[in-house]
N, C-alpha and C positions, 0 to 999 in steps of 0.2 A: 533418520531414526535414532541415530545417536544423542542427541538432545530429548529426546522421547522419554528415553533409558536413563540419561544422566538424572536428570528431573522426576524422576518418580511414576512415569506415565506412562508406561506400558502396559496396554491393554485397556486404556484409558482414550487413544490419540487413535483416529484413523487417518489414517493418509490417505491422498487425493492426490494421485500426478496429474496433473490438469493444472492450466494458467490461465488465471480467471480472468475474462477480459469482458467484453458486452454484445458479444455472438458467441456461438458455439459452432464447432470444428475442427480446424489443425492448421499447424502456420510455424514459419520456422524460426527458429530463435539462435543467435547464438553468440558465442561469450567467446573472451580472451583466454588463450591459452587453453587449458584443459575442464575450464569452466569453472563454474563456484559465482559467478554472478554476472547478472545480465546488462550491466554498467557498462559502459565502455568508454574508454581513454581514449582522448585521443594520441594516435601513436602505438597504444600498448598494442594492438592486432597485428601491427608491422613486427612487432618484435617479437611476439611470442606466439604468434598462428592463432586462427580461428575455428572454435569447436561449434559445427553446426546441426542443426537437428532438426528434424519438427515434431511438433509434440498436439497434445489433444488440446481445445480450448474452452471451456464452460462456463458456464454462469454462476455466480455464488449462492444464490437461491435455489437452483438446479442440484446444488451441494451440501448444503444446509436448511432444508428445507424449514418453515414453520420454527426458527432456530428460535429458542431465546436464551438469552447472553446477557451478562454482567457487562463485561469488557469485551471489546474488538480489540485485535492490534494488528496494523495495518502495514506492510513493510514488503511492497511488491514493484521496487524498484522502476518507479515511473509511470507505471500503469493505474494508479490509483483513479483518475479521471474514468477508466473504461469500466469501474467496477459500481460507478456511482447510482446510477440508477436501482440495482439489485441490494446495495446496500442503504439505500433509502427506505427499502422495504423491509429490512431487517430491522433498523432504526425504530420504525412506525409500528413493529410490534412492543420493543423494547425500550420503553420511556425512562429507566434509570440508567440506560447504558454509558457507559465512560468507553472514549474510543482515542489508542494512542495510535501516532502514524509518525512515520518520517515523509518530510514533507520538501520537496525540492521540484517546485517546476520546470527549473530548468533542462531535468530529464524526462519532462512529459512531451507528450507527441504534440506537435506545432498545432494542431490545430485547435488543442486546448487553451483556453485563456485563464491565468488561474482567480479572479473574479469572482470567475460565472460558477467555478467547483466548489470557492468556497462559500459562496453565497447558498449554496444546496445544504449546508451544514448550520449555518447562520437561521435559512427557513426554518430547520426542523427546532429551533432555540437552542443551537450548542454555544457556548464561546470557547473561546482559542489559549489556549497558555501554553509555552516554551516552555520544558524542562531542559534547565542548564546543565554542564555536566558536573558543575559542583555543587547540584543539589536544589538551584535555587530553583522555583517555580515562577516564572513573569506571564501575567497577561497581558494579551496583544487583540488586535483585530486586524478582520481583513485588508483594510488596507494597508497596514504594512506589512502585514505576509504577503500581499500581492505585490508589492514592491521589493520581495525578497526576489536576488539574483545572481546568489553567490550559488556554485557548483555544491558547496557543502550541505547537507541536508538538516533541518531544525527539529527537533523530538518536539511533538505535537500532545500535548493531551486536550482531550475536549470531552465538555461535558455541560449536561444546564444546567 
């Protein structure tokens, strides 16, 4: 809530504890140290203890229901694959939408290929461009984001 606040938007922002994945229910999650993110090092658990939890699970749609949107921005720490579907549906309302993501499959669960995720975005007529962090804008395409394999994550914007 503190970024709610900083930013001008309270009373504007609701909150949802829920982690939005592609079932609903509860499942456990948990992070290094005293948490702040769902990332994990390897290593970093040994050193600094693991906070574990279970929390509730929902669907994006289930949460935003009939939503229409400008911008998405997408920054859910690997899980982006599980939210795909429901945000295909949100897409298909929303024909001008611009959607930024961080984007590292290396933190996606094995059974994702990343392809097949981005090819779902590709369907709908987005294309892909990097924002660098000096500003520069590059477009790319799927095959070289699929061929991306570095640990470090690439700022996504996409749009048709």
């Amino acid at each position: 809530m503190k970024s709610v606040s900083i930013n001008g938007m309270y009373g504007r922002v609701k909150l949802n504890k829920v982690m939005l994945s592609d079932s609903r229910g509860q499942t456990e999650i948990c992070t290094s140290g005293e948490g702040g993110t769902s990332i994990e090092f390897q290593g970093l658990g040994e050193m600094t203890g693991n906070t574990c939890m279970t929390v509730e699970k929902g669907i994006l749609t289930d949460y935003l229901p009939n939503l229409k949107a400008d911008v998405i921005k997408i920054d859910i720490d690997g899980s982006e694959p599980l939210i795909m579907d429901s945000l295909c549906e949100v897409i298909d309302h929303n024909p001008g939408i611009l959607i930024f993501m961080e984007y590292c499959p290396k933190i996606w669960p094995v059974s994702y290929e990343p392809m097949s995720v981005l090819r779902r975005f590709t369907d709908h007529g987005f294309r892909f461009h990097i924002l660098h962090d000096d500003g520069r804008i590059v477009e790319t395409n799927i095959a070289e984001l699929a061929a991306h394999s570095a640990v470090e994550h690439l700022d996504l914007l996409l749009f048709r």
